[in-house]
N, CA, C and O atoms as a GROMACS GRO file, in nm:
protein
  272
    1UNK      N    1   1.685  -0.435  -0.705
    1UNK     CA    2   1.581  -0.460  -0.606
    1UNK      C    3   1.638  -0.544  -0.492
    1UNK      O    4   1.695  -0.650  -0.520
    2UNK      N    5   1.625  -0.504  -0.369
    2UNK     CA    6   1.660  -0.536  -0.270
    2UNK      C    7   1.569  -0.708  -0.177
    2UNK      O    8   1.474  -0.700  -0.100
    3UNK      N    9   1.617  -0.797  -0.207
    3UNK     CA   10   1.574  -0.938  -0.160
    3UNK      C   11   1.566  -0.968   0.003
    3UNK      O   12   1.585  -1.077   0.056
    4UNK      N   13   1.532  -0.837   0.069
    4UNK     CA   14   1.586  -0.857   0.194
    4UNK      C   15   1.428  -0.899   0.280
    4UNK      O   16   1.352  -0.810   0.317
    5UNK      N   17   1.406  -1.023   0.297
    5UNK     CA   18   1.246  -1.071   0.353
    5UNK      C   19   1.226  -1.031   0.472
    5UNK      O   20   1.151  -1.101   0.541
    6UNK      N   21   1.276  -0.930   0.521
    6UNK     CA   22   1.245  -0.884   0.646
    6UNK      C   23   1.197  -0.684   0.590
    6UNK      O   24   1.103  -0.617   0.633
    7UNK      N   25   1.264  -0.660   0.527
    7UNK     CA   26   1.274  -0.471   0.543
    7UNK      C   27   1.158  -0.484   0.370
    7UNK      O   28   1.056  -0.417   0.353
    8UNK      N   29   1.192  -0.545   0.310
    8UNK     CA   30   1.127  -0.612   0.157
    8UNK      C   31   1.064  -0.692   0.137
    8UNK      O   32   1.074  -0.716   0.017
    9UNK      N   33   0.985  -0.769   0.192
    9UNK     CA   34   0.918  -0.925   0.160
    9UNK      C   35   0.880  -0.895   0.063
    9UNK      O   36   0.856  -0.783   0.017
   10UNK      N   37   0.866  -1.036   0.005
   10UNK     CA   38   0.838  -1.080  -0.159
   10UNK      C   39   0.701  -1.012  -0.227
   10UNK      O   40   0.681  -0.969  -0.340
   11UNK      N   41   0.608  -1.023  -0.099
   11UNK     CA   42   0.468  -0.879  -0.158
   11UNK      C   43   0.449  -0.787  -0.144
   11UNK      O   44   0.337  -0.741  -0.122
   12UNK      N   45   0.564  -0.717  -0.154
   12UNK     CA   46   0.641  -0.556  -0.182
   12UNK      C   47   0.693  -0.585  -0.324
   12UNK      O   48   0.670  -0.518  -0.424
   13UNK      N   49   0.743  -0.662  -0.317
   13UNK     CA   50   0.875  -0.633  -0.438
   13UNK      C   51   0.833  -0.730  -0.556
   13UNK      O   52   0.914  -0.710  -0.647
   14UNK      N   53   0.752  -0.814  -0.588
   14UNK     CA   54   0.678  -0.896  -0.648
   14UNK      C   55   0.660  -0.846  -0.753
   14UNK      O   56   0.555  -0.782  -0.750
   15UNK      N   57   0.738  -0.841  -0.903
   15UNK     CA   58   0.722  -0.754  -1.016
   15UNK      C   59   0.802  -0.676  -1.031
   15UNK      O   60   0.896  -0.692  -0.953
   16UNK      N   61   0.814  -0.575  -1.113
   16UNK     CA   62   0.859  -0.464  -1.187
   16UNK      C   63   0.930  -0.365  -1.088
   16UNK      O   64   1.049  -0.340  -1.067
   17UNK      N   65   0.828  -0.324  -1.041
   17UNK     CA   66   0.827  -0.254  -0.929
   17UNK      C   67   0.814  -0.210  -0.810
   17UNK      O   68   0.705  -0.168  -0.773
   18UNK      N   69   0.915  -0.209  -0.732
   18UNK     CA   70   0.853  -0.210  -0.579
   18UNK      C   71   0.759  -0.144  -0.517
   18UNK      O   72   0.698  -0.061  -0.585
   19UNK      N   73   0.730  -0.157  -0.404
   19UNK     CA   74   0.546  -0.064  -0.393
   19UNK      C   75   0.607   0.044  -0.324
   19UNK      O   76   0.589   0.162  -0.353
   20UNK      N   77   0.701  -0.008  -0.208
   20UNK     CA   78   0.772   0.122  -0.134
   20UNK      C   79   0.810   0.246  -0.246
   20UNK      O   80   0.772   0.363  -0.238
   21UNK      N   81   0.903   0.181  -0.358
   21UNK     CA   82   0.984   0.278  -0.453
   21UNK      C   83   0.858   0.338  -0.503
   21UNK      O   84   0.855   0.454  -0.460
   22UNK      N   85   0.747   0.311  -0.576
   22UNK     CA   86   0.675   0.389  -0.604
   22UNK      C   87   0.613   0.480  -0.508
   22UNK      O   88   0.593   0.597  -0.544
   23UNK      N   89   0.568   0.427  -0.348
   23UNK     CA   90   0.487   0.534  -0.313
   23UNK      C   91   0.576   0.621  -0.300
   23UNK      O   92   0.529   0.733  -0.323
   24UNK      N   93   0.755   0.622  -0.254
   24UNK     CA   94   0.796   0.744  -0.253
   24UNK      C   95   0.853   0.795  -0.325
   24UNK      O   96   0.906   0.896  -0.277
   25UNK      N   97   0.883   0.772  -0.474
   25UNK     CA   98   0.863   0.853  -0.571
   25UNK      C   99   0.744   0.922  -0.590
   25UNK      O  100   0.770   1.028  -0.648
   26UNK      N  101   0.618   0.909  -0.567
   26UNK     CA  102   0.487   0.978  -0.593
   26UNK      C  103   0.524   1.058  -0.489
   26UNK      O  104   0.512   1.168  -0.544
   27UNK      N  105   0.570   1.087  -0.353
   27UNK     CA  106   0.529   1.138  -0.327
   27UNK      C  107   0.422   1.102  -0.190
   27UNK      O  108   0.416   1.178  -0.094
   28UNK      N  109   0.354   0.995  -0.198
   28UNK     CA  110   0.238   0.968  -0.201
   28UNK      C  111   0.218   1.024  -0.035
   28UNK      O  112   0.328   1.001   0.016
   29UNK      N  113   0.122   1.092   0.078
   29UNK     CA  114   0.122   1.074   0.186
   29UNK      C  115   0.059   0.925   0.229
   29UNK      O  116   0.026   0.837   0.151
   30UNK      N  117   0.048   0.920   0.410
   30UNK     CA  118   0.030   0.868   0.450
   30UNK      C  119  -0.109   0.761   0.410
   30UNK      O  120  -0.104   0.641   0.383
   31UNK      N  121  -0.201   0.829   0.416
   31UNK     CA  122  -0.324   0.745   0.374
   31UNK      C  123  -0.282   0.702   0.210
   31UNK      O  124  -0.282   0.580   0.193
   32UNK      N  125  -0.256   0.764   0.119
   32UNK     CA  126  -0.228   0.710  -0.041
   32UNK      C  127  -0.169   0.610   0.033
   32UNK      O  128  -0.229   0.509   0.070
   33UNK      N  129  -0.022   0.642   0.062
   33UNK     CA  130   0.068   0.492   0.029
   33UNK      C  131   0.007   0.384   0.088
   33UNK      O  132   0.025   0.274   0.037
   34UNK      N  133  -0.084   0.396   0.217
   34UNK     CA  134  -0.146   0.266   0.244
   34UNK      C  135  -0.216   0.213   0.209
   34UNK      O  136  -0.223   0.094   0.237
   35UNK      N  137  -0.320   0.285   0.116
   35UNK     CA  138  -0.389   0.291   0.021
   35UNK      C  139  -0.323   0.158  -0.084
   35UNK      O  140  -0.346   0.041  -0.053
   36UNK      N  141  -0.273   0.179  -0.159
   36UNK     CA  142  -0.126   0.118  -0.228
   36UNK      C  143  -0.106   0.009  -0.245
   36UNK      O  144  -0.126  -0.074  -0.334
   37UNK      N  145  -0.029   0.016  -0.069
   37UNK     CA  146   0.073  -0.067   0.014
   37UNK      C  147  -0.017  -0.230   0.004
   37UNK      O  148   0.014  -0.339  -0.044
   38UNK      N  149  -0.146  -0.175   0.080
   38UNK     CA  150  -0.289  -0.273   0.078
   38UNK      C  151  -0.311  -0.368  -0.049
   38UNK      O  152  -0.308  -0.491  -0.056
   39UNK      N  153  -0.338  -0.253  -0.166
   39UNK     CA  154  -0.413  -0.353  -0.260
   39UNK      C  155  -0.303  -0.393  -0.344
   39UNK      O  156  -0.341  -0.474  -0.429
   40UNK      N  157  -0.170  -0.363  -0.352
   40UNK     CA  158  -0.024  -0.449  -0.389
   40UNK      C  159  -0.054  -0.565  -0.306
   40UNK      O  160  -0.111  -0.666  -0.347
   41UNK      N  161  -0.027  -0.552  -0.230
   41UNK     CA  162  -0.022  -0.671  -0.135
   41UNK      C  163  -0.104  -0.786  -0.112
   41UNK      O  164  -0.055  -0.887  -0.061
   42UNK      N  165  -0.223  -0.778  -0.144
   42UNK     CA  166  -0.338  -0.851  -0.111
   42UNK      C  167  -0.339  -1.018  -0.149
   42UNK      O  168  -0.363  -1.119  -0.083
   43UNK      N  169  -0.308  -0.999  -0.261
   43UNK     CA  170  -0.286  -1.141  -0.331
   43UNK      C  171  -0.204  -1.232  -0.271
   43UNK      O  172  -0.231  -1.352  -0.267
   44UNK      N  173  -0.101  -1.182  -0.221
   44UNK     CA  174   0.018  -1.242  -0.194
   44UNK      C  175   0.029  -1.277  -0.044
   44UNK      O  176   0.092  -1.376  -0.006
   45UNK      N  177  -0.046  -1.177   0.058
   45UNK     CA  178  -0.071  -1.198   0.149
   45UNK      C  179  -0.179  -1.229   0.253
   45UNK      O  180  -0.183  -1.332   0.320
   46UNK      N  181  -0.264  -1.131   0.259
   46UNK     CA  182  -0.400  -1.169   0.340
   46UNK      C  183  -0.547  -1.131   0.272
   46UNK      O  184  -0.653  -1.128   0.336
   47UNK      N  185  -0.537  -1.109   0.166
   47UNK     CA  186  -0.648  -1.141   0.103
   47UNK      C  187  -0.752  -1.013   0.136
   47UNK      O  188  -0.714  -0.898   0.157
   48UNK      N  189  -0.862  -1.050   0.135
   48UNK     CA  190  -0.949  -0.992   0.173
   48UNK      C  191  -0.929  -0.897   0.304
   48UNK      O  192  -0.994  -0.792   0.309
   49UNK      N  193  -0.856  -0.925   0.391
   49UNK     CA  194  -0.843  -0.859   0.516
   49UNK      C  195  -0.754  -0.729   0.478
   49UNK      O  196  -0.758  -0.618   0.532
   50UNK      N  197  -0.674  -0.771   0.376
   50UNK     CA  198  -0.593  -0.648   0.267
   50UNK      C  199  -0.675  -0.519   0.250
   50UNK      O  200  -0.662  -0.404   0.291
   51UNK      N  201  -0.767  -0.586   0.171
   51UNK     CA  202  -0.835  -0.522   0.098
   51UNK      C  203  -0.927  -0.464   0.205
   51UNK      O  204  -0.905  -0.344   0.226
   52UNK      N  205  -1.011  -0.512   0.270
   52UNK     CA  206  -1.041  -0.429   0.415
   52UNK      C  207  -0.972  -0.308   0.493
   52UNK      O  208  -1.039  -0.216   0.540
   53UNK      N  209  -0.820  -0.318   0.504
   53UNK     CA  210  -0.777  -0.234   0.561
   53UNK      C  211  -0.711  -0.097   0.466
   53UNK      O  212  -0.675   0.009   0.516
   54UNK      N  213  -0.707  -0.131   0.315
   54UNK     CA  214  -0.713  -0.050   0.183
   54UNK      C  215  -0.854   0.028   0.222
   54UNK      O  216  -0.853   0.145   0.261
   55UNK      N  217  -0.951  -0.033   0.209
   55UNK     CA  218  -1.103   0.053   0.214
   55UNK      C  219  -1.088   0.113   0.313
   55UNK      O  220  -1.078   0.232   0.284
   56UNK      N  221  -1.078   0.096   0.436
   56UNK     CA  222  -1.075   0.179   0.566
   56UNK      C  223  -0.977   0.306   0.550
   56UNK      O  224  -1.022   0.417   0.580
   57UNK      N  225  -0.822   0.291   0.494
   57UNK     CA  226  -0.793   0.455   0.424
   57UNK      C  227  -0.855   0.488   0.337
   57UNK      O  228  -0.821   0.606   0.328
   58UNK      N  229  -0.946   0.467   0.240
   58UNK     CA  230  -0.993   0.534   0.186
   58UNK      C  231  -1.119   0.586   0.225
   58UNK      O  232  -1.155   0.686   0.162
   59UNK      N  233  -1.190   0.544   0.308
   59UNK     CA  234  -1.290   0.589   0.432
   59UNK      C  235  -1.236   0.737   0.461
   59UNK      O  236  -1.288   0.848   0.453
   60UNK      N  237  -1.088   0.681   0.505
   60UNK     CA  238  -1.047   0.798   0.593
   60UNK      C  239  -1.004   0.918   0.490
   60UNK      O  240  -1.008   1.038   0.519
   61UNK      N  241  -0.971   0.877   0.395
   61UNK     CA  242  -0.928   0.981   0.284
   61UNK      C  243  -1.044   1.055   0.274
   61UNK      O  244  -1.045   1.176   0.297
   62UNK      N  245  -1.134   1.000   0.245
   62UNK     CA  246  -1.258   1.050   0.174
   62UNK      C  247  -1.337   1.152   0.323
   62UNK      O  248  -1.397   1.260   0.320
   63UNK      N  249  -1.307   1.074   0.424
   63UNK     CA  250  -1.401   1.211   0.568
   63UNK      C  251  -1.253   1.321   0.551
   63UNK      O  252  -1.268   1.429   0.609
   64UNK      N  253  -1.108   1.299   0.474
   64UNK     CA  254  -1.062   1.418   0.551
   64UNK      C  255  -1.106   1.472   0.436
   64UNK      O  256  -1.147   1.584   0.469
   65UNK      N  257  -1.128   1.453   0.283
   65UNK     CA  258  -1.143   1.574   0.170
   65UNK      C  259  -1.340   1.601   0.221
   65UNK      O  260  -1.392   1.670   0.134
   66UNK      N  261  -1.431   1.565   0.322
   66UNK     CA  262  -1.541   1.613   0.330
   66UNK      C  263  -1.502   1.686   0.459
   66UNK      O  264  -1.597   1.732   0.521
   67UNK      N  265  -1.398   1.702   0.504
   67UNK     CA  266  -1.403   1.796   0.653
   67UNK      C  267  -1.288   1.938   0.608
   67UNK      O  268  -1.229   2.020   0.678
   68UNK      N  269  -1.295   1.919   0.475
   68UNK     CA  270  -1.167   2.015   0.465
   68UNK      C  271  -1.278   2.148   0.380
   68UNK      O  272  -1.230   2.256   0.345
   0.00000   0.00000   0.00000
């Protein structure tokens, strides 16, 4: 795991597993991994405002599977 606090900060890599390495092993697109990226992160960084901008892709996830 890469210690680099600029390309990696510590609420990416915080544990087992990194959040980057997983979303792109899944695969994951754009809205998932931010999806993710968000509620990994939250604790460690901005809290609630995290978690705010997690709900808002999934807002958006959810109008593109009702417009498809």
């Amino acid at each position: 795991m890469n210690n680099d606090s600029v390309n990696r900060p510590k609420h990416y890599t915080n544990g087992t597993i990194d959040v980057l390495d997983f979303i792109l092993d899944q695969n994951l697109p754009y809205l998932e991994g931010n999806i993710i990226k968000y509620i990994c992160r939250h604790k460690m960084k901005n809290g609630l405002e995290d978690v705010q901008k997690a709900e808002f892709f999934v807002k958006k996830l959810i109008e593109k599977y009702e417009n498809e």
